[in-house]
C-alpha positions in Angstrom: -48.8 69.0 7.2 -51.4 71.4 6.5 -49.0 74.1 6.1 -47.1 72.0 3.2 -50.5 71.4 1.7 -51.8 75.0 0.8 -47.8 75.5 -0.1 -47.6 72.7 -2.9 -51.3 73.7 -4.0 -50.2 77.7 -4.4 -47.4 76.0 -6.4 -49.3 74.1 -8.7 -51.6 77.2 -9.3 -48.4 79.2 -9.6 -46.7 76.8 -12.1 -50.8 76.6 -13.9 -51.1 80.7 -14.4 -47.5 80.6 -15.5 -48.2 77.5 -18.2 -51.7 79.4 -19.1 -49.8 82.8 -19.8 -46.8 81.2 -21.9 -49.8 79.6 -23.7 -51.4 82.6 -24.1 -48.6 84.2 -25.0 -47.7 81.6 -27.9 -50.9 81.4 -29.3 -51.1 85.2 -29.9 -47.8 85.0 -31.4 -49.4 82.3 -33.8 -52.7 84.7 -34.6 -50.3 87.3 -34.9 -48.6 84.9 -38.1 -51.8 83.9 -39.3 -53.3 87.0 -39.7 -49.9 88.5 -41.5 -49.9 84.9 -43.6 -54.1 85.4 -43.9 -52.9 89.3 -45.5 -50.6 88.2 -48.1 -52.2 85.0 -49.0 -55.4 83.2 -49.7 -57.3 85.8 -51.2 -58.6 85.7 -54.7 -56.3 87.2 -57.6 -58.9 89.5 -59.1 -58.5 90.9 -55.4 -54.8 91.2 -55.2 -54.4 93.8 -58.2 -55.7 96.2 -55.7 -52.5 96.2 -54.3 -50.4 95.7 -57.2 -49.1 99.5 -56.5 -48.2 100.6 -53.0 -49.1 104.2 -51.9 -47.4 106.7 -53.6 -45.4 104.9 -56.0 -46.8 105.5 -59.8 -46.1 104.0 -62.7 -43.0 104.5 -66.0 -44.0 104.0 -69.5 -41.8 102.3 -72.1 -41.1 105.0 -75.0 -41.3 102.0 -77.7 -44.4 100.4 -76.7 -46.1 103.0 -74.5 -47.0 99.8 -71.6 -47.7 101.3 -68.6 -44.6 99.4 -65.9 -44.2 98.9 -62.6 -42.1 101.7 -61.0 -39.9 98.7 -59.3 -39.1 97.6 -62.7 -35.8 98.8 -64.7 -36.7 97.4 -68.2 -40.0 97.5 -70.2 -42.0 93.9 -69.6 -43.8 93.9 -72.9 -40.7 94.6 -75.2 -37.8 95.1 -73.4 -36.2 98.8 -73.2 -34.7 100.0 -70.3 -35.5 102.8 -68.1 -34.2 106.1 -68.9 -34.0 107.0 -65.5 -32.2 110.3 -65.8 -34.6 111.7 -68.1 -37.6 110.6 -66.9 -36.6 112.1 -63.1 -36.0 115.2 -64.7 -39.7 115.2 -66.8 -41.3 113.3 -64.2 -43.9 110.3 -64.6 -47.3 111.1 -65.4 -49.6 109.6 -62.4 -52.6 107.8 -63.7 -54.5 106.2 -61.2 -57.9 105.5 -59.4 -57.1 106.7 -56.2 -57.9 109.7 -54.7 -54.6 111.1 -53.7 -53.1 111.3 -57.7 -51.1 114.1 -58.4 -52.0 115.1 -62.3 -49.5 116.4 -64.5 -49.7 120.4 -65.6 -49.9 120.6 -69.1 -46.1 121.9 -69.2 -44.9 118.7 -67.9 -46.9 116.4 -69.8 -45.6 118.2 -72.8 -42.1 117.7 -72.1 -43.0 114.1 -71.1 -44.4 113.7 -74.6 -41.6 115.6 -76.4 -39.2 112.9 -74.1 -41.0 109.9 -75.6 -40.7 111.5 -79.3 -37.0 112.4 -78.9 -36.1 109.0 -77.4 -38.2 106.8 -80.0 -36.3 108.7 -82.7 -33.0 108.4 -81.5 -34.0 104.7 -81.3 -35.1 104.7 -84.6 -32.1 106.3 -86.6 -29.7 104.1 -85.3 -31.9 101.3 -85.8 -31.5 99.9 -82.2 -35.4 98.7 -82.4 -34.7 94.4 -82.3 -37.8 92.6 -83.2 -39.2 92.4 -79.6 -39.5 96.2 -79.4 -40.8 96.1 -83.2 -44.0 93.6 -82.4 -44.5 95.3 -79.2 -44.7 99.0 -80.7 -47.0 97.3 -83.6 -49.8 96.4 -80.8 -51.4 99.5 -81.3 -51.1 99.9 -85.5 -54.8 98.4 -85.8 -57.7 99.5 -83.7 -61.3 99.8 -83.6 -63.0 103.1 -84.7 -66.4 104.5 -84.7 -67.0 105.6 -88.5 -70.0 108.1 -89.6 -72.1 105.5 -89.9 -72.0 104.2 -86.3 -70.2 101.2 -86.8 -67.2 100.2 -85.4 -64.0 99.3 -88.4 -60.3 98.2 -87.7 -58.5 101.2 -88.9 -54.7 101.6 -89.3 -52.8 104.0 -87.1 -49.3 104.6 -88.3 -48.1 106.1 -84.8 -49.1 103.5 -83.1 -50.2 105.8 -80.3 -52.3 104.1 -77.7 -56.1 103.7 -77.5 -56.1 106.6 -75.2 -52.4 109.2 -74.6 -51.6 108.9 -71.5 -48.4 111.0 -72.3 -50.7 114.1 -72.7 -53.8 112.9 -70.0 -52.7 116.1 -67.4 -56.2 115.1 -65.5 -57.1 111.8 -65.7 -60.9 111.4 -64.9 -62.2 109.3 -62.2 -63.0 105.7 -62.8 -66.8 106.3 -63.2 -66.4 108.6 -65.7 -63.1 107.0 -67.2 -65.6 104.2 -68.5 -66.8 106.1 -70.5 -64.9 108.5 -72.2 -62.3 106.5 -74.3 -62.6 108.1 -77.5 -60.4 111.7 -77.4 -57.6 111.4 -79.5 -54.5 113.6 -79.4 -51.9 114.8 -81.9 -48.4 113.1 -81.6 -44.9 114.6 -83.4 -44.0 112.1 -86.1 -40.9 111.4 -88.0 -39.8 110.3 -90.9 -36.5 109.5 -91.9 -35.3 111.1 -95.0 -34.5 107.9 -98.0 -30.9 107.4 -99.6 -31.2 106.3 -103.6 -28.4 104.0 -104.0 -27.5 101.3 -107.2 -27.6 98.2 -106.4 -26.3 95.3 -108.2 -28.5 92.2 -108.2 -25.6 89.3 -108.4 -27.0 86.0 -109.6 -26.4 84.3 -105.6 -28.9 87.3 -104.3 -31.4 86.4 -106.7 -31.5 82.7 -106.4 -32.1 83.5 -102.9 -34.6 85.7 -103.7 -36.1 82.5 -106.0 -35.7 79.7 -103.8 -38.5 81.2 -101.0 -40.1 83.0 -103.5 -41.1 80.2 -106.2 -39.1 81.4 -109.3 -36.1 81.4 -111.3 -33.2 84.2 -111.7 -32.4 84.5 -116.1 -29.7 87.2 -115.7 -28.1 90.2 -113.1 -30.6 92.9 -113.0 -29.2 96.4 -112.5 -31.9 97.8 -110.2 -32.7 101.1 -107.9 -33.4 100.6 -104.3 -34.4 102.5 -101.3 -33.0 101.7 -97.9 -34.7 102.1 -95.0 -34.9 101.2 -91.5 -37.0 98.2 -89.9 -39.3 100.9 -88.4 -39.7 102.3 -91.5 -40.5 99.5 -93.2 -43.5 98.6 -90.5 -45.2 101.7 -90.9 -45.6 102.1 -95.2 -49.1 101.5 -95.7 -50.3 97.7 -95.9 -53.8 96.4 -95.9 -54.7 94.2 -93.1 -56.7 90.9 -93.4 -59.0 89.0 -90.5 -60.5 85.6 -90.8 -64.2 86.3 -91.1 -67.0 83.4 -90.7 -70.4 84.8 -92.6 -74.4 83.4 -92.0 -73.4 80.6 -93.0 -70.4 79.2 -90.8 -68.1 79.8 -93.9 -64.4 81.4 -93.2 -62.7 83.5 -95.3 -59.6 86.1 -95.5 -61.4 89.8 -95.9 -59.6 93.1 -95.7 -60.2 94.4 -92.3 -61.7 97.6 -93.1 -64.4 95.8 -94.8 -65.6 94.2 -91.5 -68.5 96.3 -89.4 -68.5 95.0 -85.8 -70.9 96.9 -82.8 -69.5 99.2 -80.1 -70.9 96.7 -77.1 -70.1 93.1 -77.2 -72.8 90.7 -76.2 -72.0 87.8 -74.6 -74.6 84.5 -74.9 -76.1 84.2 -71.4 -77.6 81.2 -71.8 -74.5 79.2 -72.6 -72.3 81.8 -69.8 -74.9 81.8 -67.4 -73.0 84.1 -65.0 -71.1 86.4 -67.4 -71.6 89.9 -67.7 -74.1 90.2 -70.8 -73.4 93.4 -72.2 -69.5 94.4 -72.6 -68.2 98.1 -73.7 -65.1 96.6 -75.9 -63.9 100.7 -76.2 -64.1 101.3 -72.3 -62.5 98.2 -70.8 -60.2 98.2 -74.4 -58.6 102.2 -73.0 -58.2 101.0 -69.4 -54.6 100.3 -68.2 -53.3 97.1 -68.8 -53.1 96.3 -64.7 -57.0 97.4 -64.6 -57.5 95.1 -67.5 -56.3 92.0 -66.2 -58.4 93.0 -63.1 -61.6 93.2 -64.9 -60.6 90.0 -66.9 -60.2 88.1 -63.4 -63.4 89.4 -62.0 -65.3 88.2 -65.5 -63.6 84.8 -65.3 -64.6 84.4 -61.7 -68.1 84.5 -63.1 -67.3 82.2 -65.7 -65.9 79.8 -63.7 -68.3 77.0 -61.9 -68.1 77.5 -58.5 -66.5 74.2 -56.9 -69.7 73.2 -54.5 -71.6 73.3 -57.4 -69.2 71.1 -59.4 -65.9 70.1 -59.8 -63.6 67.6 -62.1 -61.0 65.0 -61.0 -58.8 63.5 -63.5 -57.2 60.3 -62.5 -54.5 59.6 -65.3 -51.3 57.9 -65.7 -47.8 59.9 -66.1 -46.8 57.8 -69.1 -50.0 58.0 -70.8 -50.5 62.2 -69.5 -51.5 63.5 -73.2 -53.2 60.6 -74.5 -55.6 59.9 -71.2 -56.1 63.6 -71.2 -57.6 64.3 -74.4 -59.7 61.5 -74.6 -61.3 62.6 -71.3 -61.2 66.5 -71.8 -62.8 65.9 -75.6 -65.6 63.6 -74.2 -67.2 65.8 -71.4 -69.1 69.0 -72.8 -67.2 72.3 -73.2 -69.3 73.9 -70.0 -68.3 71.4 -67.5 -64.7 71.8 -68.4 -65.7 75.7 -66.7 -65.7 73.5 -63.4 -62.9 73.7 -61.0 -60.0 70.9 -62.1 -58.3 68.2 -59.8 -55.4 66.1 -61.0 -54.8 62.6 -60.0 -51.6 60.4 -61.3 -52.4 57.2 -61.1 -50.5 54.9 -58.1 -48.8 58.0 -56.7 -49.6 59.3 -53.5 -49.6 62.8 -54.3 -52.7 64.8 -53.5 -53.4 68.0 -55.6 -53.4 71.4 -53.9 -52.4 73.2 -57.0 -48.8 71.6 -57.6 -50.3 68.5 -59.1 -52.0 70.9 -61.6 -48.9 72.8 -62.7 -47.1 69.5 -63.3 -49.9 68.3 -65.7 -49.9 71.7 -67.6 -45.7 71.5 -68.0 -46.4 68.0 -69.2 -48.8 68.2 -71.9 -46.8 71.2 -72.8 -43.3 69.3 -73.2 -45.4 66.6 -75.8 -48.1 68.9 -77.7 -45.3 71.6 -78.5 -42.6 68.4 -79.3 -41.4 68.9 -83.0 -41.6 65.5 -83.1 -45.5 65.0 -82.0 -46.0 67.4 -85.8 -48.7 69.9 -84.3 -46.3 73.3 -84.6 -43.0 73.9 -85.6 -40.4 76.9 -83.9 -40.9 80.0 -86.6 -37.8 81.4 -88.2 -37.2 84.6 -86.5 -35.3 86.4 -84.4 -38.0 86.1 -81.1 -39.1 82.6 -81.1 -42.4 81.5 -81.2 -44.7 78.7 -82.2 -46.5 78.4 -85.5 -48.9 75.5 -86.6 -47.5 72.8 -88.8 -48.8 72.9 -91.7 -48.2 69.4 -92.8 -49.7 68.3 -89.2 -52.7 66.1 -91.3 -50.2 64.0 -92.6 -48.2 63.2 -89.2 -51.5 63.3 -86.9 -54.8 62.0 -88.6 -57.0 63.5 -85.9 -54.6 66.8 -85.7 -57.8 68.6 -85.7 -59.0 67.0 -82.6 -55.8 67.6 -80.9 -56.0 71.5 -81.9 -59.1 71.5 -80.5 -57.9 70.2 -77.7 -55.3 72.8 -77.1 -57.7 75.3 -77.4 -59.7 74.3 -74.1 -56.3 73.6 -72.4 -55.8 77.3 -72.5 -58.9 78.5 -71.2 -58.9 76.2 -68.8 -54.9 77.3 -68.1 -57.0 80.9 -68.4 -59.6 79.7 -65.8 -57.5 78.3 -63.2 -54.3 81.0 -63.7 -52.2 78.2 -64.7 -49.4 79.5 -67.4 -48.2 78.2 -70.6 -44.6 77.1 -70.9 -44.4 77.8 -73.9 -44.8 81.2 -76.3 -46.8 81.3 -79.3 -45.7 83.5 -82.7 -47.1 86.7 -82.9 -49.0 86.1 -86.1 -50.9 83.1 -84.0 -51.6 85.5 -81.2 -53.5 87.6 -83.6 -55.4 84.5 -84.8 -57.0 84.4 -81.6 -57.2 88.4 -81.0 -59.1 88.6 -84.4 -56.8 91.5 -84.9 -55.6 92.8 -88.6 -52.6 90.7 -90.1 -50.3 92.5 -92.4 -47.7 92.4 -94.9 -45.5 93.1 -92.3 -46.3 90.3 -90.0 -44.2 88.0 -92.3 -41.3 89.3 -90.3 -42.5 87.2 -87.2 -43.3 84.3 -88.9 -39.9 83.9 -91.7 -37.4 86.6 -91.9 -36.0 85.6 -95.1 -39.2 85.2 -96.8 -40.2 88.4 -95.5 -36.4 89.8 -96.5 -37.2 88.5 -99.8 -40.9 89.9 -100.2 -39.6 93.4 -99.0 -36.9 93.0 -101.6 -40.1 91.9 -104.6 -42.0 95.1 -103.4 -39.0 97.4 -103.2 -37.4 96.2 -106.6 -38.3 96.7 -110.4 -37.6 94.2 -113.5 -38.8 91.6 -111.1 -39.7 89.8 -114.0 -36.5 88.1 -114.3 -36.9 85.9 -111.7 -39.4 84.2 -113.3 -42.0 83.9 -110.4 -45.8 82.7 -111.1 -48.3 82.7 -108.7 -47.2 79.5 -106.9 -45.2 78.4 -104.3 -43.6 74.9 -103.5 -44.6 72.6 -100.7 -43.3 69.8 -99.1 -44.2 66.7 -97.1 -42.8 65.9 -93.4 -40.0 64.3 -94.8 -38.6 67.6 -97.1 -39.5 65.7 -99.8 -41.1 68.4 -102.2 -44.6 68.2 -103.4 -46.3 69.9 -106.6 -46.2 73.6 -106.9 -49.3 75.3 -104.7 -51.4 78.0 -106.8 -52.1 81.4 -104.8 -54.7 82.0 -107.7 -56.8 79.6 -110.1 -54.5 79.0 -112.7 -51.3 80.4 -110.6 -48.8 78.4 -112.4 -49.2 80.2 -115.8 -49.6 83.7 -114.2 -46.2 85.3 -114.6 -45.1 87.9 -111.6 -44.4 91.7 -113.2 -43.7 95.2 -111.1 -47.5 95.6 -112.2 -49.5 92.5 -110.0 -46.3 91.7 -108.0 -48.6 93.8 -104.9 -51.3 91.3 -105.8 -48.9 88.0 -105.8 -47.4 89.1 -102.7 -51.1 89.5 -100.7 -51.6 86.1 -102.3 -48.1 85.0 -100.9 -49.2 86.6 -97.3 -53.2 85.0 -97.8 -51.2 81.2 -98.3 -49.0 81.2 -95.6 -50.8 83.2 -92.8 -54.6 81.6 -93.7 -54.8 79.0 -96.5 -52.2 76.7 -95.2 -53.6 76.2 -91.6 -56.9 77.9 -92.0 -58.4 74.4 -90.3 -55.8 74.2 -87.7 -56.8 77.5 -86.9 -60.6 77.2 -86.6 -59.9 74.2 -84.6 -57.8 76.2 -82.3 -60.1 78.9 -81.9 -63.4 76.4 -81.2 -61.8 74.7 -78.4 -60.8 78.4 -76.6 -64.6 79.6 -77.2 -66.3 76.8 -76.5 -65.0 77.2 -72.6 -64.5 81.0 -72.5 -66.7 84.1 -74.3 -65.1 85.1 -77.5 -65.3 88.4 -76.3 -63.6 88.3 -73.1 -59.9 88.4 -74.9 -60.9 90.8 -77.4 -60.3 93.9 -75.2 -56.5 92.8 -74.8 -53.9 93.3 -77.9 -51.5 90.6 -78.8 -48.4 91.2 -76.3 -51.0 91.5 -73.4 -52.3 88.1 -73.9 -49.0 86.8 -74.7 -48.4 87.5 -71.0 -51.7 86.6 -69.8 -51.0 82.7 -71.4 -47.4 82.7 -70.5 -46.6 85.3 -67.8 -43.5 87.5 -67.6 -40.3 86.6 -69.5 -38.0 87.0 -66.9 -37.6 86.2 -63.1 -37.0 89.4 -61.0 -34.9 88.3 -58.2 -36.0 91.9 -56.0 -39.6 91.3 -56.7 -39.3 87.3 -56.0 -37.8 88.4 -52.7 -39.7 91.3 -51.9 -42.8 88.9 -52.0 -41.2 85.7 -50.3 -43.0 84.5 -46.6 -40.2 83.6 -44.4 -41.2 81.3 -41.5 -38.5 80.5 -38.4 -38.2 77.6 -36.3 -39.3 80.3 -33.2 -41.5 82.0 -35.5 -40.8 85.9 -34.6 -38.1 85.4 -33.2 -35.1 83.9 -35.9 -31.7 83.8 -34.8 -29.2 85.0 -36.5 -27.7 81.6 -38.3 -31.2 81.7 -39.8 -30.7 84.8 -41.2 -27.4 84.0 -42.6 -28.6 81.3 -44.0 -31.8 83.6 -45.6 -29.3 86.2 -47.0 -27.0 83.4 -48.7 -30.3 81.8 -49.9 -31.0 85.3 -52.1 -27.3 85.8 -52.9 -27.1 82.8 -54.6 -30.7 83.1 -56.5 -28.9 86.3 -57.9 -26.2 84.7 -59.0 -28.1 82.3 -60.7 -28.8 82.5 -64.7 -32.4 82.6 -65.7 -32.6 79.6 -66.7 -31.4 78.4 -63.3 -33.9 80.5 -61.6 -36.3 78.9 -63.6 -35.3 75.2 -62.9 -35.6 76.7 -59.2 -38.7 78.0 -59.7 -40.6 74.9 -61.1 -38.6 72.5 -58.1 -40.9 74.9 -55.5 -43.6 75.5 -57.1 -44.3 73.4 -60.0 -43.9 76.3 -62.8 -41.4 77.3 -64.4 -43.1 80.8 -65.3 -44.1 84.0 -63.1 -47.7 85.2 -63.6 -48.2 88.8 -64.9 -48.7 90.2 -61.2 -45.4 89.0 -60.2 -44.8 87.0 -57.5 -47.2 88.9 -55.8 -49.3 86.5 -57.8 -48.5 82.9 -57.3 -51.4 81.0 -56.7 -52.1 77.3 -55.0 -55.8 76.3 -55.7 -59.1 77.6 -56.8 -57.2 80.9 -57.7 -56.1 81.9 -54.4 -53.1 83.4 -53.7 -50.3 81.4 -52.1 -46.8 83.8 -52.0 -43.4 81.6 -52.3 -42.4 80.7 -48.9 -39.0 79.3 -47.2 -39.5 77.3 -44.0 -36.4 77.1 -41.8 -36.0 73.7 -40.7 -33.1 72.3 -38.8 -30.4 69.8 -40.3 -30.2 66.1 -40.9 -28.7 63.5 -41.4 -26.0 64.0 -44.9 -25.9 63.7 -47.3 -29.6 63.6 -47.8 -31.1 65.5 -44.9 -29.5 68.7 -46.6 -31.6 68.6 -49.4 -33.8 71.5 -49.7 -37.6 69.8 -49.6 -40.5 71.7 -51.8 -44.2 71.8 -50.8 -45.3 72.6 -54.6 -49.1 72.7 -53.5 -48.2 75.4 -51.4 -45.2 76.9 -53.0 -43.0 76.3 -50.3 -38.9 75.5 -50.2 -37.9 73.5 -46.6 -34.1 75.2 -46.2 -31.8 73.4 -43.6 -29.5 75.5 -41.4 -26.9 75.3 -43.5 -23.2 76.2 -41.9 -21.8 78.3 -45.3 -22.9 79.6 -48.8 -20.4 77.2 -50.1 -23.3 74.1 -48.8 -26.3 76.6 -49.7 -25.0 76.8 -53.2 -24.3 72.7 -53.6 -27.5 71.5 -52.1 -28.9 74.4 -54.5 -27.6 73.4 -57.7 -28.2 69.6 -56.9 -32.0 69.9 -56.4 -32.4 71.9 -59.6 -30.2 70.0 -61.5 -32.3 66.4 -60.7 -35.6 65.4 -61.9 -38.2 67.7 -60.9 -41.5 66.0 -61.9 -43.0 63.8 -59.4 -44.6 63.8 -56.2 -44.8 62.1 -52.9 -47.0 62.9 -49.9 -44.8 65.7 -48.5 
């Protein structure tokens, strides 16, 4: 009996070292997850641009717009152009970064890398292939600051639109430290001009009373004039005087030429209402940097903006049907520092708690009703790359349209704050409202192309006296039904437009429509933004850069969605291979997707329709940390409904059955983002 004894208790200690080593074994395989999932996830974003490049890759730049793109990238993200990827193997890319192991370029190769971006831009030019998203992008470096003899800093026009600092022609770059600091060498660049036609052109009575009709005035008779035809490009580099909104002493606005405004080198910011914010800013330093090292700094300085939650935090508890209304009643009452706290979002009678997802939602919502035609705050502009310009008749469908402006200035710098994006995009001329940046003649384009086709026509033409213009312009209500003629000037209505003040009626046409009309709108705008955030903060960004800072990148890149996707198998490390099929019909399908389709995919995982400017290297859950999209393999259930793929949108996570075919992937695909994707329940 003894003998059976110590045999069944050296069993049980076998069988207990075996069940202690299999657990031993399984929890280092789950370290082993947590410390790859603790790697790529969880840290804060200002931390993840670190890694934005891997080791040895460098970065292309775009020979229209000079942004500086990731080498995984095949078309420009600011504006558009493709890679020329022959060419630019056979120059090479010019390396320009912080680390240690950068291989310069010799000043022969950075020469041929300029002549490349010269010849390329040219070719571009004379066959007019420039649409208007190349065009604004290019024009993002036509106005910067400048150091004049007096010390002070002035916007000053650059007709090459180089940037702030060449990097076609940097063969050293200098080290961060001393990068800082030295932002003001400039370098010559090869320009060209194309050579004009003269040509007759008859003026038929149809031209001109299209001319009239956007241009306030009357055609008498055909006009037998000269013109001179020239490209787009062209046409956005003839000399025109750039305007700013200016508030004096006295907290009065007005519309100044640029040049006239003196600004200091070093922007301070008010410590005492940004308590934690860098005091002292050197605009032309952080201004030269890289745009990748930019939003890095910009994410370290809203860090310190940004109340840190144990010190504070908000919960909103508001209904779905009442999301805008409940909303800016309680973000309008609390003070603008307190809206710097982190933000929670509760719908009322849902079960949903917020990890991020619940946050996204709200954004997408209030965007859907504050950008509505129909709610009267903005209207879509009348151009080619569509944007959103303020209503100008928004007093007479919203009484307190002031209030809601205001409004939708602290929603984005709070979307700023916690890296939620915009779903929407705003016109460029808007973007430069906020920038402070120099608006131009040739800004009309981005607002109205046929009043600007009909203002280049005023200022290319003579004997524009027979239209009969004055210095008006005709308005009309929300309903289209037409109000009394405007005047640009006192006494406008009896001031006839001739070749010589037709310059000075059309800066009074530009003045109306880009200030006068929604000068308040504006103002409004602009308070509720810097009332949460320093005014200063955005300054060292130029239009198309905050454009993706507000609404992230414009296109979904299947490669870079997949290259930073978590996968996570029933057996962990260990997936069989129907989970892999199922993985590889998973992507196959996401590529055959449209945008738009990718998008609706998107925003059923994760709550957004929109990629951040890091990529999806970027997607965040709450607080700002990092959270990378992540499929979950879970087995199948019952049809039809347990093949639905489940999200997780607090943690950007898709649950993907094991499906038997890409025929089922693709149904169950196109069902989900085909439904109802707003709402949540406790999974």
């Amino acid at each position: 009996l003894a003998v059976y004894i110590y045999i069944f208790i050296g069993a049980m200690v076998f069988v207990g070292m075996l069940s202690l080593l299999a657990y031993c074994y399984h929890q280092r395989r789950i370290a082993r997850y947590l410390e790859t999932d603790n790697m790529n996830n969880n840290m804060q974003r200002h931390s993840l641009i670190d890694s934005f490049l891997e080791a040895g890759e460098s970065e292309w730049q775009c020979s229209v717009c000079y942004h500086e793109n990731h080498p995984a990238k095949r078309e420009c993200l600011l504006c558009g152009t493709p890679q020329i990827v022959l060419e630019q193997a056979a120059v090479g890319t010019p390396r320009y970064h912080f680390g240690d192991h950068d291989t310069p370029l010799d000043p022969l190769q950075a020469a041929r890398q300029r002549s490349f971006h010269v010849r390329r831009l040219n070719e571009m030019q004379e066959n007019m292939h420039l649409n208007q998203r190349q065009r604004g992008a290019r024009r993002r470096n036509l106005w910067k600051r400048e150091k004049g003899d007096d010390g002070q800093m002035r916007w000053v026009r650059i007709e090459d639109c180089k940037p702030r600092v060449s990097i076609l022609t940097s063969a050293n770059p200098p080290p961060p430290e001393e990068y800082l600091f030295d932002m003001h060498a400039r370098t010559s660049f090869s320009s060209h001009t194309e050579s004009t036609v003269e040509t007759e052109l008859m003026l038929t009575p149809s031209a001109a009373a299209s001319a009239r009709q956007l241009l306030r005035g009357s055609t008498r008779k055909t006009a037998k004039i000269t013109k001179r035809t020239d490209t787009s490009e062209t046409l956005m580099a003839q000399d025109s005087v750039g305007f700013v909104r200016n508030t004096d002493d006295l907290g009065l606005v007005s519309w100044v030429p640029a040049d006239t405004i003196r600004m200091s080198e070093a922007l301070i910011i008010d410590t005492e209402e940004f308590p934690r914010a860098s005091s002292v800013i050197d605009f032309e330093s952080v201004a030269a940097l890289p745009f990748r090292h930019k939003v890095r700094w910009f994410l370290q300085e809203l860090d310190k903006v940004a109340v840190p939650w144990e010190e504070g935090h908000l919960l909103l508890k508001i209904r779905r049907d009442a999301v805008l209304e409940e909303s800016m009643h309680l973000l309008m009452l609390i003070p603008a520092a307190d809206i710097r706290q982190r933000l929670r979002i509760e719908f009322i009678d849902e079960p949903g708690l917020d990890a991020g997802g619940l946050l996204r939602e709200w954004v997408l919502l209030l965007c859907e009703r504050l950008f509505d035609g129909s709610y009267g705050l903005f209207q879509s502009s009348h151009v080619e790359n569509f944007g959103y310009w303020i209503n100008t008749n928004s007093a007479q469908l919203k009484p307190d349209h002031l209030k809601c402006f205001e409004f939708i200035g602290r929603l984005i710098a709070k979307c700023l704050l916690e890296g939620q994006l915009l779903t929407v995009h705003f016109s460029l001329p808007l973007l430069k409202h906020i920038l402070g940046v120099p608006i131009s003649f040739s800004d009309l384009e981005f607002l109205d192309e046929d009043l600007c086709k009909n203002a280049n026509w005023l200022r290319d033409h003579s004997d524009v006296d027979t239209l009969s213009l004055d210095f008006t312009v005709q308005s009309f209500d929300a309903n289209g039904k037409a109000l009394p003629p405007i005047e640009l000037v006192p006494g406008g209505g009896g001031i006839a437009v001739t070749d010589a003040n037709k310059d000075e009626y059309l800066v009074a046409l530009l003045k109306y429509h880009m200030f006068d009309s929604v000068h308040e709108q504006v103002a409004a705008l602009l308070k509720g933004i810097f009332d949460v955030l320093p005014r200063n903060l955005l300054a060292a960004f130029d239009y198309q850069e905050l454009e993706l800072l507000i609404c992230g990148v414009p296109k979904i890149d299947v490669d870079d969605w997949k290259r930073h996707t978590d996968v996570k198998f029933a057996d962990f490390d260990h997936p069989s291979k129907a989970e892999h099929k199922v993985i590889d019909w998973f992507w196959a399908i996401v590529a055959e997707f449209s945008q738009d389709q990718r998008a609706r995919l998107l925003q059923f995982v994760t709550g957004t329709s929109r990629v951040p400017v890091e990529g999806f290297k970027g997607l965040l859950s709450n607080d700002g940390r990092v959270r990378r999209f992540g499929i979950q393999m879970v087995g199948r259930g019952i049809p039809p409904t347990g093949l639905y793929p489940k999200a997780h949108t607090c943690f950007n996570r898709i649950d993907v059955p094991l499906y038997t075919s890409k025929e089922e992937v693709a149904t169950y695909l196109t069902l989900v983002i085909n439904m109802e994707i707003t709402g949540f329940t406790m999974q």
